[in-house]
N, CA, C and O atoms as a MOPAC input file, in Angstrom:
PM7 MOZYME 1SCF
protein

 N   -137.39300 1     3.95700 1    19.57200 1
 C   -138.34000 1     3.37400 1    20.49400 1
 C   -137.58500 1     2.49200 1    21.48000 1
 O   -136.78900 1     1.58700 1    21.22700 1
 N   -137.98300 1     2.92800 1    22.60000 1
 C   -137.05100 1     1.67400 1    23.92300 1
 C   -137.94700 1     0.29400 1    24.04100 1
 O   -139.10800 1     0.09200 1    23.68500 1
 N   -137.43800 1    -0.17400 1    24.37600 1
 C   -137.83600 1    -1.26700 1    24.52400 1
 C   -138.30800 1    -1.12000 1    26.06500 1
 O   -137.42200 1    -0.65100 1    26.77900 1
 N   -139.91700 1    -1.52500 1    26.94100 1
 C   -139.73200 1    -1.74100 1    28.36100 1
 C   -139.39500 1    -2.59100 1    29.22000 1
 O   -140.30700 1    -3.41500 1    29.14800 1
 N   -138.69600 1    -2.93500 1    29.97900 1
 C   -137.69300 1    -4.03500 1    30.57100 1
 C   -138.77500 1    -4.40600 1    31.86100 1
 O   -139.16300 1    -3.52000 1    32.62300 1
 N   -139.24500 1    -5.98000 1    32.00800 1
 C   -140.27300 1    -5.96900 1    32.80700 1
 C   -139.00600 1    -7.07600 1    33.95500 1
 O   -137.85000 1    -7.44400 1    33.74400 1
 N   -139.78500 1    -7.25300 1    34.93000 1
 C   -138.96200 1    -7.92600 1    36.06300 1
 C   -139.97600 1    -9.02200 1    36.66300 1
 O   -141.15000 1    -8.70200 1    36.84800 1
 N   -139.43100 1   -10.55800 1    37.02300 1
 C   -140.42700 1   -10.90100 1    38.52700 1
 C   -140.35500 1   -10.22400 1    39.44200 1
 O   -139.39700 1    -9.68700 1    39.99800 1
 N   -141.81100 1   -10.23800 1    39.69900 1
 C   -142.13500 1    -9.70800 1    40.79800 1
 C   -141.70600 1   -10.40700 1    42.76900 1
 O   -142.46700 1   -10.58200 1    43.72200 1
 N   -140.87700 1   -10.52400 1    42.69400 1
 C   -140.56600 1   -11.32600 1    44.31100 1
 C   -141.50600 1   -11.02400 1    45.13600 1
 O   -141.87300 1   -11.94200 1    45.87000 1
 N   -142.30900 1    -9.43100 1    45.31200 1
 C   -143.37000 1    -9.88400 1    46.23400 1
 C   -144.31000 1    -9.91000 1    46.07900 1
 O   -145.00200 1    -9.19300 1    46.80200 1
 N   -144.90400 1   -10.65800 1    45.14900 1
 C   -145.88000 1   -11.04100 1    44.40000 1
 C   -146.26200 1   -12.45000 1    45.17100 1
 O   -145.25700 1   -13.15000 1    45.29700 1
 N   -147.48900 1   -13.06100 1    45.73200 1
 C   -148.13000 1   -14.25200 1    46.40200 1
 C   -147.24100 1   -15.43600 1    45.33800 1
 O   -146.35800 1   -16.21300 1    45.69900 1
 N   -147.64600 1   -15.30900 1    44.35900 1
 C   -147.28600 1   -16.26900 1    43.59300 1
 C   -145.92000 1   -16.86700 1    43.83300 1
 O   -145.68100 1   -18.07400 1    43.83100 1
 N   -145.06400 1   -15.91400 1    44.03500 1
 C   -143.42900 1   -16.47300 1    44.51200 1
 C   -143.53700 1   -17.73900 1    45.52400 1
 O   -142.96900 1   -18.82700 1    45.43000 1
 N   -144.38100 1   -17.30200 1    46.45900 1
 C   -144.10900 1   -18.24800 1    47.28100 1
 C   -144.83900 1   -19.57100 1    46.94300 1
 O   -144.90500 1   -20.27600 1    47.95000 1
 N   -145.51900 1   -20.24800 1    45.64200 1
 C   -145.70600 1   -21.19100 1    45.74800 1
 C   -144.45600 1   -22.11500 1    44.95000 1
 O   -143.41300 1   -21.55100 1    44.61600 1
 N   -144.65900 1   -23.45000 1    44.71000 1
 C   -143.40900 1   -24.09900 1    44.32800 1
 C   -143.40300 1   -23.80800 1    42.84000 1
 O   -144.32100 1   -23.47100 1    42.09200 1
 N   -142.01100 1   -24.04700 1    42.59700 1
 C   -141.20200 1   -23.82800 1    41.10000 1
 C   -142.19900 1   -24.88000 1    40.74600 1
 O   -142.78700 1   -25.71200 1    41.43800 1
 N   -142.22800 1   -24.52600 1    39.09400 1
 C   -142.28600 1   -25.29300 1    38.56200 1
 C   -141.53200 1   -26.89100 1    38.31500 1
 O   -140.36300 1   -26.72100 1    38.66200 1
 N   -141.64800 1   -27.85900 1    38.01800 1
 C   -141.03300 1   -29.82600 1    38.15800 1
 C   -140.60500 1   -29.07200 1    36.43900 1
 O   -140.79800 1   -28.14100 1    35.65700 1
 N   -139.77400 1   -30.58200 1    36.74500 1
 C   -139.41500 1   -30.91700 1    35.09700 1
 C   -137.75000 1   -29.79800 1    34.67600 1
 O   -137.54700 1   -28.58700 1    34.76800 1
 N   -136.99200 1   -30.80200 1    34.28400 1
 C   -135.77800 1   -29.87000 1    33.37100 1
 C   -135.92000 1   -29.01200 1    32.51200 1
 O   -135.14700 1   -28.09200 1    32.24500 1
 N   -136.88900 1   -29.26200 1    32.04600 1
 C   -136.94800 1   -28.73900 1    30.33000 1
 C   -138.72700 1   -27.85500 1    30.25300 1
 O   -139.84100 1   -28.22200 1    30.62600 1
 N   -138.21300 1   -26.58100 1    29.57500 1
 C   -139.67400 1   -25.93500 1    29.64900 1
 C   -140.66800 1   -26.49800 1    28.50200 1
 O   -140.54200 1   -26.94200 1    27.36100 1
 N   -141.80900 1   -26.22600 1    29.48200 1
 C   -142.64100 1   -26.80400 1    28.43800 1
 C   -142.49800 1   -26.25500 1    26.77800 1
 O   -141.92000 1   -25.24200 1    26.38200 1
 N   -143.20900 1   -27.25800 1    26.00100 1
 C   -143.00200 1   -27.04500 1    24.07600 1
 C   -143.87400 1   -26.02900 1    24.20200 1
 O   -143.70500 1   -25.11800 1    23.39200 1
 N   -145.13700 1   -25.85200 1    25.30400 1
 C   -146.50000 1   -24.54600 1    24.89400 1
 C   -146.42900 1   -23.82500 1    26.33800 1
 O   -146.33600 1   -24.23400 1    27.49500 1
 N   -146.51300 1   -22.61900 1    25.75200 1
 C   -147.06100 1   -21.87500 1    27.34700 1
 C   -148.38200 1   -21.02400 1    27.00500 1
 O   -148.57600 1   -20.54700 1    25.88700 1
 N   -149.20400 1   -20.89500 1    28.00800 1
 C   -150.50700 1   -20.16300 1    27.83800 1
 C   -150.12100 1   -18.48900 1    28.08600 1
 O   -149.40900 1   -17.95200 1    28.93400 1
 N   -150.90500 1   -17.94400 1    26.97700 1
 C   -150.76800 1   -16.19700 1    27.55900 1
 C   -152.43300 1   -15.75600 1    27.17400 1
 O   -153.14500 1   -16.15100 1    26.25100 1
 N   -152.55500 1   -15.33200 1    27.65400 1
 C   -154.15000 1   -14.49500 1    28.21700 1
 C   -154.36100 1   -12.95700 1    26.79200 1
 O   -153.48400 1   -12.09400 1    26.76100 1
 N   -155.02700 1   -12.91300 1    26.24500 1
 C   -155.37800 1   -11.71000 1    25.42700 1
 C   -156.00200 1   -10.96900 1    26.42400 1
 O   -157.19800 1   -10.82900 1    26.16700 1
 N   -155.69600 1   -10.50100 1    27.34400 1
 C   -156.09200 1    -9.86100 1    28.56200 1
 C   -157.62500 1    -8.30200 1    27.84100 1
 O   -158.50300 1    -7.88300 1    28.59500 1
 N   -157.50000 1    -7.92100 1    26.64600 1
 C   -158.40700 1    -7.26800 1    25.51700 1
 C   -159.58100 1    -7.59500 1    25.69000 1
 O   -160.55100 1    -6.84000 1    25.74400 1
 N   -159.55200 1    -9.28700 1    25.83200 1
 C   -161.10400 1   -10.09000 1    25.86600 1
 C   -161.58500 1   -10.73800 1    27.33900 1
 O   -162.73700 1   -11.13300 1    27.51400 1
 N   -160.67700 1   -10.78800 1    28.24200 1
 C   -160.84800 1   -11.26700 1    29.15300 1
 C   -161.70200 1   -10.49600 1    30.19700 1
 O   -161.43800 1    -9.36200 1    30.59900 1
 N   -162.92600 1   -11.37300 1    30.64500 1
 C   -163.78300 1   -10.86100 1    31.41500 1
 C   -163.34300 1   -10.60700 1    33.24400 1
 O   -163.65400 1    -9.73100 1    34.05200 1
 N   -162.55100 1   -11.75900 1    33.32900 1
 C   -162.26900 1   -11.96900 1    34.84200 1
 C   -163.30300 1   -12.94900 1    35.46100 1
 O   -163.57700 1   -12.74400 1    36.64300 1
 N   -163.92300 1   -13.99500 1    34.82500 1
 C   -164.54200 1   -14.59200 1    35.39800 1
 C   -163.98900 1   -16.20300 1    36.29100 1
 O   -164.72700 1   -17.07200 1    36.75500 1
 N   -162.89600 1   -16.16900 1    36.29200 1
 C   -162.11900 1   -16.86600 1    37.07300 1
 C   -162.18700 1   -18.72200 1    36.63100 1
 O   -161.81200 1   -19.73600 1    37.22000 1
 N   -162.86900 1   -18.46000 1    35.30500 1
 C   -162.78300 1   -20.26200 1    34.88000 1
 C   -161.72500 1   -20.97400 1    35.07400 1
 O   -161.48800 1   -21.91700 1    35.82900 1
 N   -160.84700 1   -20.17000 1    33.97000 1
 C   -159.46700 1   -20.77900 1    33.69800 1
 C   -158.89100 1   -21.00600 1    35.29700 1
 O   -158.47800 1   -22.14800 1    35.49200 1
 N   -158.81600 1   -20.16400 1    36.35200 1
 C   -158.36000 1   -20.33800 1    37.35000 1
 C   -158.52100 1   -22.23200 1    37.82500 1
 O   -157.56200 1   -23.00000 1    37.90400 1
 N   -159.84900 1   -22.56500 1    38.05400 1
 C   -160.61300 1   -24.13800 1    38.51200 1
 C   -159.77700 1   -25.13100 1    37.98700 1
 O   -159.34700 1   -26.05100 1    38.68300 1
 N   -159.50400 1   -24.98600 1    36.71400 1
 C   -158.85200 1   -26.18500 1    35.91200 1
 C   -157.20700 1   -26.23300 1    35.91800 1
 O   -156.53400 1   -27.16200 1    35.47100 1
 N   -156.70100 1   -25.00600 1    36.53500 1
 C   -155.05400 1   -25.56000 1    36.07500 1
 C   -154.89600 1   -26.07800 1    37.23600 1
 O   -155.62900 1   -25.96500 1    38.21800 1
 N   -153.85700 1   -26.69500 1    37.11300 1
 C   -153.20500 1   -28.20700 1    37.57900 1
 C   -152.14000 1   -27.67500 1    38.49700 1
 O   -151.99900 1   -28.31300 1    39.54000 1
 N   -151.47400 1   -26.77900 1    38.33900 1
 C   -150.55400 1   -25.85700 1    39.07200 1
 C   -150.50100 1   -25.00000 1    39.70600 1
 O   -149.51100 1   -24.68400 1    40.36700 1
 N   -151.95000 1   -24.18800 1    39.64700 1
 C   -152.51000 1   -22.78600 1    40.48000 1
 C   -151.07700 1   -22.10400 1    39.62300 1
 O   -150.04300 1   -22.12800 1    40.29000 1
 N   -150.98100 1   -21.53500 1    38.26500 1
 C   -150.56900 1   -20.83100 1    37.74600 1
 C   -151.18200 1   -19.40400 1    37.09500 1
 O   -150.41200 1   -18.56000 1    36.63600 1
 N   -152.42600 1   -19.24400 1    37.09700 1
 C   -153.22700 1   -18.30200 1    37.00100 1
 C   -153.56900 1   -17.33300 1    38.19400 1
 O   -153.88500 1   -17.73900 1    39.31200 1
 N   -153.47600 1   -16.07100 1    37.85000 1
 C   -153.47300 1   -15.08100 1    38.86600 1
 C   -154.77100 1   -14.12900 1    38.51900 1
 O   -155.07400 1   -14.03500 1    37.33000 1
 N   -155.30000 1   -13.64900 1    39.18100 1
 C   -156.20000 1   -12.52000 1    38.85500 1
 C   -154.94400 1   -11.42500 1    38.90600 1
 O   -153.77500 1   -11.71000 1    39.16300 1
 N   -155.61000 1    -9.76200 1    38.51800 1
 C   -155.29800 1    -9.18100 1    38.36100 1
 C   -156.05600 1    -7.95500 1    38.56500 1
 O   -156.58800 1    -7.50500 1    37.55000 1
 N   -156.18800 1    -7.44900 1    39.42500 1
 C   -157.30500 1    -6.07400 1    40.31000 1
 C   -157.74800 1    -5.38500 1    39.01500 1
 O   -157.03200 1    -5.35300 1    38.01400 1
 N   -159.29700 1    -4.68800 1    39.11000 1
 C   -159.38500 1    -3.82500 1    38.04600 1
 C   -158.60500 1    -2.70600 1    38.80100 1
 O   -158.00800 1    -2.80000 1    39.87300 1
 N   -158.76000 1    -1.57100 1    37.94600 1
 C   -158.08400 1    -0.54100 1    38.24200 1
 C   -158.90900 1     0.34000 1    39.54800 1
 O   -158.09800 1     1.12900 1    40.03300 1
 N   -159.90300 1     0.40600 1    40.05700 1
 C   -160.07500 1     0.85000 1    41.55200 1
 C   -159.72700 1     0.63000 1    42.52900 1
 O   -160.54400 1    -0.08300 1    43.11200 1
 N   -158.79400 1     0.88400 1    43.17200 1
 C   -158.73600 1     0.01700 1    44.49900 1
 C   -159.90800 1     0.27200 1    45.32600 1
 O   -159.81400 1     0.11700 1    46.54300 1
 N   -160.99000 1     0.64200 1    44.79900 1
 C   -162.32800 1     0.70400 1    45.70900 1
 C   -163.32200 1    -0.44000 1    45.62500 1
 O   -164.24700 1    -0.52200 1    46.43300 1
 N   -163.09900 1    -1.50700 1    44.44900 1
 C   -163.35500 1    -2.06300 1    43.91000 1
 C   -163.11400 1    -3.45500 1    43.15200 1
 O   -163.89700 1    -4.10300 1    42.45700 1
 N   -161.89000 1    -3.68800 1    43.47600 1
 C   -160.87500 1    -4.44700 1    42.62400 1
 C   -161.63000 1    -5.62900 1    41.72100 1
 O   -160.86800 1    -6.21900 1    40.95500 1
 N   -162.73000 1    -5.96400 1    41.71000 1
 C   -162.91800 1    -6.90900 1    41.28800 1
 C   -163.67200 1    -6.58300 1    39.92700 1
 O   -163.79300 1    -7.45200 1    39.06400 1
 N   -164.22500 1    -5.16700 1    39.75400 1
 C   -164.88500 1    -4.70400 1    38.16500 1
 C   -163.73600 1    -4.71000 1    37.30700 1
 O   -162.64100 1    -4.40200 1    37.77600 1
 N   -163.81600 1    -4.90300 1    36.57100 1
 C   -162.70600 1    -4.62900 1    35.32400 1
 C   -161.78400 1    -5.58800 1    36.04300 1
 O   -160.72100 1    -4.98200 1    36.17700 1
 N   -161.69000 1    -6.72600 1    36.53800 1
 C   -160.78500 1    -7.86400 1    36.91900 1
 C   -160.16600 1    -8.50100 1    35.39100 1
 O   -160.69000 1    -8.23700 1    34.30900 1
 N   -159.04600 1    -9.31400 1    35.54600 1
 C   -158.67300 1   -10.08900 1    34.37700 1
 C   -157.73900 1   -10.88300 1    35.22000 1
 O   -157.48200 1   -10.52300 1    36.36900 1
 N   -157.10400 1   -12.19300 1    34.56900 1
 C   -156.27900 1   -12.90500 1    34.66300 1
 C   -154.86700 1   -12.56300 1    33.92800 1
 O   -154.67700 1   -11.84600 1    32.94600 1
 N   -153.76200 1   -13.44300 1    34.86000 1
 C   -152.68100 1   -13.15900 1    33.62300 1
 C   -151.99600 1   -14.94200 1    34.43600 1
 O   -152.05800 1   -15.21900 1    35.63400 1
 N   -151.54700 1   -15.63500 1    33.58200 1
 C   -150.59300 1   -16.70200 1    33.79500 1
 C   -149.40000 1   -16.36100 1    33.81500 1
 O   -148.83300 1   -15.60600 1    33.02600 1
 N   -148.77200 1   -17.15100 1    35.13000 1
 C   -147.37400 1   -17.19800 1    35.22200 1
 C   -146.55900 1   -17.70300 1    34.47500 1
 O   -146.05100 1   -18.70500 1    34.97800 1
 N   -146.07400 1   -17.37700 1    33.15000 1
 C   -144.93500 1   -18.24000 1    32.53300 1
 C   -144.20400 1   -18.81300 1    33.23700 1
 O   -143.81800 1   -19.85900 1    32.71600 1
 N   -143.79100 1   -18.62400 1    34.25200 1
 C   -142.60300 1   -19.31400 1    35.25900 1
 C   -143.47800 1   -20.72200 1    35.88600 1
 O   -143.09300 1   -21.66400 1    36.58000 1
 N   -144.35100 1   -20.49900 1    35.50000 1
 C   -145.21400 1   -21.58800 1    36.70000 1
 C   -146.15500 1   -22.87600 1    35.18100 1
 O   -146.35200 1   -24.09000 1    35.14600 1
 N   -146.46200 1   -21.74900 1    34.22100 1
 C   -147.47300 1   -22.69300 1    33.21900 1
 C   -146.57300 1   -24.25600 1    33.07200 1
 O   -145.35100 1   -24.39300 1    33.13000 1
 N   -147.40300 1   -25.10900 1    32.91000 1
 C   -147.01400 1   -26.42000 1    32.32200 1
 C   -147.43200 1   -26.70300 1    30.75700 1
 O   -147.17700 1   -27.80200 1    30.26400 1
 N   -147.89000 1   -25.97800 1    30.22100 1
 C   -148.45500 1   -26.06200 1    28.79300 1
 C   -149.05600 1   -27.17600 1    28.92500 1
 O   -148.46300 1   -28.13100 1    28.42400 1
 N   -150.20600 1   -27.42500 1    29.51600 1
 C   -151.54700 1   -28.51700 1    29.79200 1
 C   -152.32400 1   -27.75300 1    28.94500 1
 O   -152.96200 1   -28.71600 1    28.51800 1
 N   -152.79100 1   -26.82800 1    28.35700 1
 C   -153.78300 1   -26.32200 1    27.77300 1
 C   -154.79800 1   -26.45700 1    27.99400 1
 O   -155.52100 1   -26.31600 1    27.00700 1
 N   -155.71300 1   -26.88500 1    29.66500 1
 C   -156.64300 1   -26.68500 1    29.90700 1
 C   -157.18700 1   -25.26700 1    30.50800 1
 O   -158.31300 1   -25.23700 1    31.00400 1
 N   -156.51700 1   -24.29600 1    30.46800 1
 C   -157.23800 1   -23.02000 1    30.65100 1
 C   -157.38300 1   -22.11600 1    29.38500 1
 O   -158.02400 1   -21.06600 1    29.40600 1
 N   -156.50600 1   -22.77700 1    27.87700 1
 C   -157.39500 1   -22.40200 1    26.72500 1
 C   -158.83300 1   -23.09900 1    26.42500 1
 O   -159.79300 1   -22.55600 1    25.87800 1
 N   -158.76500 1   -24.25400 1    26.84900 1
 C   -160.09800 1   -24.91900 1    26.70400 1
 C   -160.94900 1   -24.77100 1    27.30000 1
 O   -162.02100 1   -24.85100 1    26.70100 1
 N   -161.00000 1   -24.38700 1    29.23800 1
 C   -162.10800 1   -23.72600 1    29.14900 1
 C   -162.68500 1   -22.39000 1    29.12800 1
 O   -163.78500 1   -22.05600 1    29.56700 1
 N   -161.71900 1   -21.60100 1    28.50900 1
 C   -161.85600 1   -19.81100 1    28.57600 1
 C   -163.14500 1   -20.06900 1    27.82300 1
 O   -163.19700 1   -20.78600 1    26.82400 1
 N   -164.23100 1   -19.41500 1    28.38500 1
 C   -165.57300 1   -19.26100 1    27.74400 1
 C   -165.42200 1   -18.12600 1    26.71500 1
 O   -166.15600 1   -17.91100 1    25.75000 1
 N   -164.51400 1   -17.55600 1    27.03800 1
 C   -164.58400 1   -16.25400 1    25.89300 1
 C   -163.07500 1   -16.46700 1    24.94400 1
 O   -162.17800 1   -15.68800 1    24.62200 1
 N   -163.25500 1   -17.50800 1    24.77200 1
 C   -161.31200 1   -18.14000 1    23.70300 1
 C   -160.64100 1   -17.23000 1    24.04500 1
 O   -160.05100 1   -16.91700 1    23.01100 1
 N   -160.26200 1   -16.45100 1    24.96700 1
 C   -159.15400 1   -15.47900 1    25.23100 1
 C   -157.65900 1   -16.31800 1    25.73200 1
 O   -156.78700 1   -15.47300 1    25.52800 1
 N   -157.17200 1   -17.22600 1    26.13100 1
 C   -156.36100 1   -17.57600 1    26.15400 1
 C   -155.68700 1   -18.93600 1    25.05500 1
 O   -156.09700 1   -20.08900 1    24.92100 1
 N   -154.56200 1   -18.25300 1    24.41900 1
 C   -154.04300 1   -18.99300 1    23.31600 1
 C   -152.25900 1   -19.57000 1    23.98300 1
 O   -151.50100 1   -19.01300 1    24.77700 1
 N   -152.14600 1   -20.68600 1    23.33700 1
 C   -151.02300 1   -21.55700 1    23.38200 1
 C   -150.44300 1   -20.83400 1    22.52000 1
 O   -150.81800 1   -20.18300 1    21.54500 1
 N   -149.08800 1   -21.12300 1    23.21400 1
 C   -147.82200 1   -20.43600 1    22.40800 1
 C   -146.53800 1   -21.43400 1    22.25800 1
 O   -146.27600 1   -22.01900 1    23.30900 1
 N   -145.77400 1   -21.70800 1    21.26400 1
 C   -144.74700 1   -22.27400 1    21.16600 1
 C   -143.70000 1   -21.45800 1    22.55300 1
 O   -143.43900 1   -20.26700 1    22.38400 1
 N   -143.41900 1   -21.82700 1    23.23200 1
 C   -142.54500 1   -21.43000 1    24.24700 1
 C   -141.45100 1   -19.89500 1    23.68100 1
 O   -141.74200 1   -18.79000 1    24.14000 1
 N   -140.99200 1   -19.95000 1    23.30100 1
 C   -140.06500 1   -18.76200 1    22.45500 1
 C   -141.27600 1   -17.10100 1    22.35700 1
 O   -141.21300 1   -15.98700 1    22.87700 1
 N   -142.23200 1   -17.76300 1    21.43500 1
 C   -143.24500 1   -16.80400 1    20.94200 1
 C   -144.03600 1   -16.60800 1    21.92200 1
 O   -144.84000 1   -15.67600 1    21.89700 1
 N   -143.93600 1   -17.48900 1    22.99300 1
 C   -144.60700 1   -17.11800 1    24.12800 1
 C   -144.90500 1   -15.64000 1    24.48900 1
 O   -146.00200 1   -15.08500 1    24.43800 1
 N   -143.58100 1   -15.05000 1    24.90700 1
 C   -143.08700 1   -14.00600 1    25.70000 1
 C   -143.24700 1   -12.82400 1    24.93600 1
 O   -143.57600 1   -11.80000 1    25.53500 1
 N   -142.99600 1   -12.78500 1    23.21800 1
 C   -143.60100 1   -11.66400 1    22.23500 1
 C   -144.98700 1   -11.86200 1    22.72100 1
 O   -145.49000 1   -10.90600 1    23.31200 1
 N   -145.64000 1   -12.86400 1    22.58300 1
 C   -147.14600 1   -13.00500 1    22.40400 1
 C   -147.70900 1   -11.92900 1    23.83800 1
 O   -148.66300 1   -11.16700 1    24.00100 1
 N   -146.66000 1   -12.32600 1    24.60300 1
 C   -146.93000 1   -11.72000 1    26.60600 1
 C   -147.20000 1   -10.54000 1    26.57800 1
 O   -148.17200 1   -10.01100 1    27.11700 1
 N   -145.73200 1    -9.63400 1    25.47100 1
 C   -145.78400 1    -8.61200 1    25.93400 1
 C   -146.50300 1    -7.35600 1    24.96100 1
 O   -146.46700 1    -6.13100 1    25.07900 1
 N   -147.33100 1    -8.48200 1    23.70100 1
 C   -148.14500 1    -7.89600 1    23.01000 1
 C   -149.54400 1    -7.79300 1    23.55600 1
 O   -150.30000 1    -6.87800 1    23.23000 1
 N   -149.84600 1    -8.67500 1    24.32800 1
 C   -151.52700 1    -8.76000 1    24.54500 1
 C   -151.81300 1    -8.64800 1    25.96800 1
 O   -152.97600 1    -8.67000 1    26.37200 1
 N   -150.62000 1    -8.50400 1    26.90400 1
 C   -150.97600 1    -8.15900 1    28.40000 1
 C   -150.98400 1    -6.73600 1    28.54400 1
 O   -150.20400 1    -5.98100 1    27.96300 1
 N   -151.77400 1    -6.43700 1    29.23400 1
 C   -152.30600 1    -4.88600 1    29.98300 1
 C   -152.03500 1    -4.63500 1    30.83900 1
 O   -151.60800 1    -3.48900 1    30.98800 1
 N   -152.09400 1    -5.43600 1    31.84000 1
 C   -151.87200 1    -5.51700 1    33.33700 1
 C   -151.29000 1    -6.64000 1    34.05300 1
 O   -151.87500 1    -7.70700 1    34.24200 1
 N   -150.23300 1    -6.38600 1    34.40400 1
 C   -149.24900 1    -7.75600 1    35.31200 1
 C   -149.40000 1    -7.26000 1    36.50200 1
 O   -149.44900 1    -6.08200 1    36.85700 1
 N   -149.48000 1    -8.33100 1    37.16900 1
 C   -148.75800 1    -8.11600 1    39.03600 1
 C   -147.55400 1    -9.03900 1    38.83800 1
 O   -146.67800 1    -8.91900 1    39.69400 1
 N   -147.39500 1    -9.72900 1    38.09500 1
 C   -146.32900 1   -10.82400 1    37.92200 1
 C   -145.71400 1   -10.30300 1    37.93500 1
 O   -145.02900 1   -10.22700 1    38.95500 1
 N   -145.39800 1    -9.40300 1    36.67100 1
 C   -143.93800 1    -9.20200 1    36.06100 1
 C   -144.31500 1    -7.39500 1    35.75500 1
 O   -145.30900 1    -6.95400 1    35.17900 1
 N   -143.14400 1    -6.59900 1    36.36100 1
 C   -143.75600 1    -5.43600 1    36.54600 1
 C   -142.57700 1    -4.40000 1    35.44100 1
 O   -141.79200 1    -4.87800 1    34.62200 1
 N   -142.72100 1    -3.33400 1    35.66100 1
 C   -141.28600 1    -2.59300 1    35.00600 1
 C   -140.46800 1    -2.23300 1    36.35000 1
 O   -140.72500 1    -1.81700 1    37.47900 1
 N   -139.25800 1    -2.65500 1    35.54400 1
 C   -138.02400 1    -2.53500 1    36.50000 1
 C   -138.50600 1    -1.29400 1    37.34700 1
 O   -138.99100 1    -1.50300 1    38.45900 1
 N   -138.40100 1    -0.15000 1    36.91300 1
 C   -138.92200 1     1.52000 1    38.25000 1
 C   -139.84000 1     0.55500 1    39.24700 1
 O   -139.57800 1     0.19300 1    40.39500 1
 N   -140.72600 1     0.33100 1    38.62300 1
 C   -141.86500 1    -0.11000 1    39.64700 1
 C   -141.15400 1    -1.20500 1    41.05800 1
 O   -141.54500 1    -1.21500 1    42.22500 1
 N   -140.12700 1    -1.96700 1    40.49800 1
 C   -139.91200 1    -3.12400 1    41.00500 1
 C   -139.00700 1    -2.04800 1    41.91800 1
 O   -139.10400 1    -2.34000 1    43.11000 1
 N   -138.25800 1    -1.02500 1    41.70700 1
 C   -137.36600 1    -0.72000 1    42.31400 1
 C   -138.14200 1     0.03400 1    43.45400 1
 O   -137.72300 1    -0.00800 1    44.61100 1
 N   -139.32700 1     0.75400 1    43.09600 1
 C   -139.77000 1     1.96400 1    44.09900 1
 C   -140.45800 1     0.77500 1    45.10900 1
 O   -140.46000 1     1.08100 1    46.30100 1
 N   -141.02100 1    -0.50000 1    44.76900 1
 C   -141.53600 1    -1.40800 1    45.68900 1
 C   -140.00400 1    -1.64800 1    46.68600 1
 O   -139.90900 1    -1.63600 1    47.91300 1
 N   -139.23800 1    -1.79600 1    45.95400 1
 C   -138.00000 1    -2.35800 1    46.86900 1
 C   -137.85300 1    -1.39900 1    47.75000 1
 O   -138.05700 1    -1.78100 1    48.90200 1
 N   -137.48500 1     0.06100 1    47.59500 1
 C   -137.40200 1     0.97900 1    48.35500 1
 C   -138.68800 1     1.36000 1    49.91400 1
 O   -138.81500 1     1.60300 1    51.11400 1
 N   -139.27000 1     1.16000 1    48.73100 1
 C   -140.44800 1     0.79300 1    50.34800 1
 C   -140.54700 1    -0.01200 1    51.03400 1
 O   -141.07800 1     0.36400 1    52.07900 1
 N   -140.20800 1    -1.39600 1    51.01100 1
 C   -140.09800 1    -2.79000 1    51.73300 1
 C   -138.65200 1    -2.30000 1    52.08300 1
 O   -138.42200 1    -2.92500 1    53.11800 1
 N   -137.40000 1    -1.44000 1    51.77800 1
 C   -136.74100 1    -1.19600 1    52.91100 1
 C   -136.98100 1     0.11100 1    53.87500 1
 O   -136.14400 1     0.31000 1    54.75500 1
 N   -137.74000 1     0.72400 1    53.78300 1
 C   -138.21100 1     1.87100 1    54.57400 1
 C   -138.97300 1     1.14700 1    55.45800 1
 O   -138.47800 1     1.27300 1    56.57800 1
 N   -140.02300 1     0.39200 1    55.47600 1
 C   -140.58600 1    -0.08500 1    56.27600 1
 C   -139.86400 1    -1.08100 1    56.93300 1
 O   -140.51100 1    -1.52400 1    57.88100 1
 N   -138.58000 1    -1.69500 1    56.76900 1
 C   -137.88300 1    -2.62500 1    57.62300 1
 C   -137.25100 1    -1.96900 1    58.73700 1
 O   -137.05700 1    -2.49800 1    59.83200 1
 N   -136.85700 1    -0.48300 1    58.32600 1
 C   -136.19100 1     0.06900 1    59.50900 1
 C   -136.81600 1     1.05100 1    60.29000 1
 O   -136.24600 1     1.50600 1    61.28200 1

């Protein structure tokens, strides 16, 4: 079994807001059971960082049925106010380490963090369209 090798996404909106403060990563990071998640954009209101992203349902005719969230590990502060107010407990704190197992067990859908092909065929097109 391979393992799938995921990447940041650079042209992803999210890049362009600021790094995360602080030396040291947070002790908790939030990851989304994306399984239970409705897309109703709670968790979005309360973080402190605009670290929460939606995530298109799968129509592009549509994007907003079958919507979900996914948090930026690069961006979370482990505040744990978007486990507290997920109306549907779908987002759980993670010891930082177990974070990233926890990520790549219960996410479905990233725009964050994509698979390397993907990241590459985006690259290839952002240079086709430069020239």
């Amino acid at each position: 079994m391979s393992q799938e090798i995921r990447v940041e996404n650079p042209y992803h909106t999210a890049r362009f807001k600021p790094p995360r403060k602080g030396k040291k990563p947070p002790k908790l990071l939030a990851v989304v059971h994306q399984s239970g998640c409705t897309g109703c954009e709670v968790c979005i209101a309360g973080c402190p960082v605009d670290s929460i992203e939606i995530v298109p349902g799968p129509d592009p005719m549509n994007p907003g049925f079958q919507q979900m969230v996914e948090i930026d590990l690069a961006r979370c502060i482990g505040c744990q106010n978007c486990s507290q107010d997920c109306p549907w407990e779908t987002i759980t704190m993670y010891h930082h380490d177990d974070a990233f197992i926890a990520w790549g067990n219960e996410t479905l859908a990233s725009r964050l963090y994509v698979k390397e092909e993907e990241f590459k065929e985006e690259e290839q097109l952002e240079e086709a369209a430069s020239e």
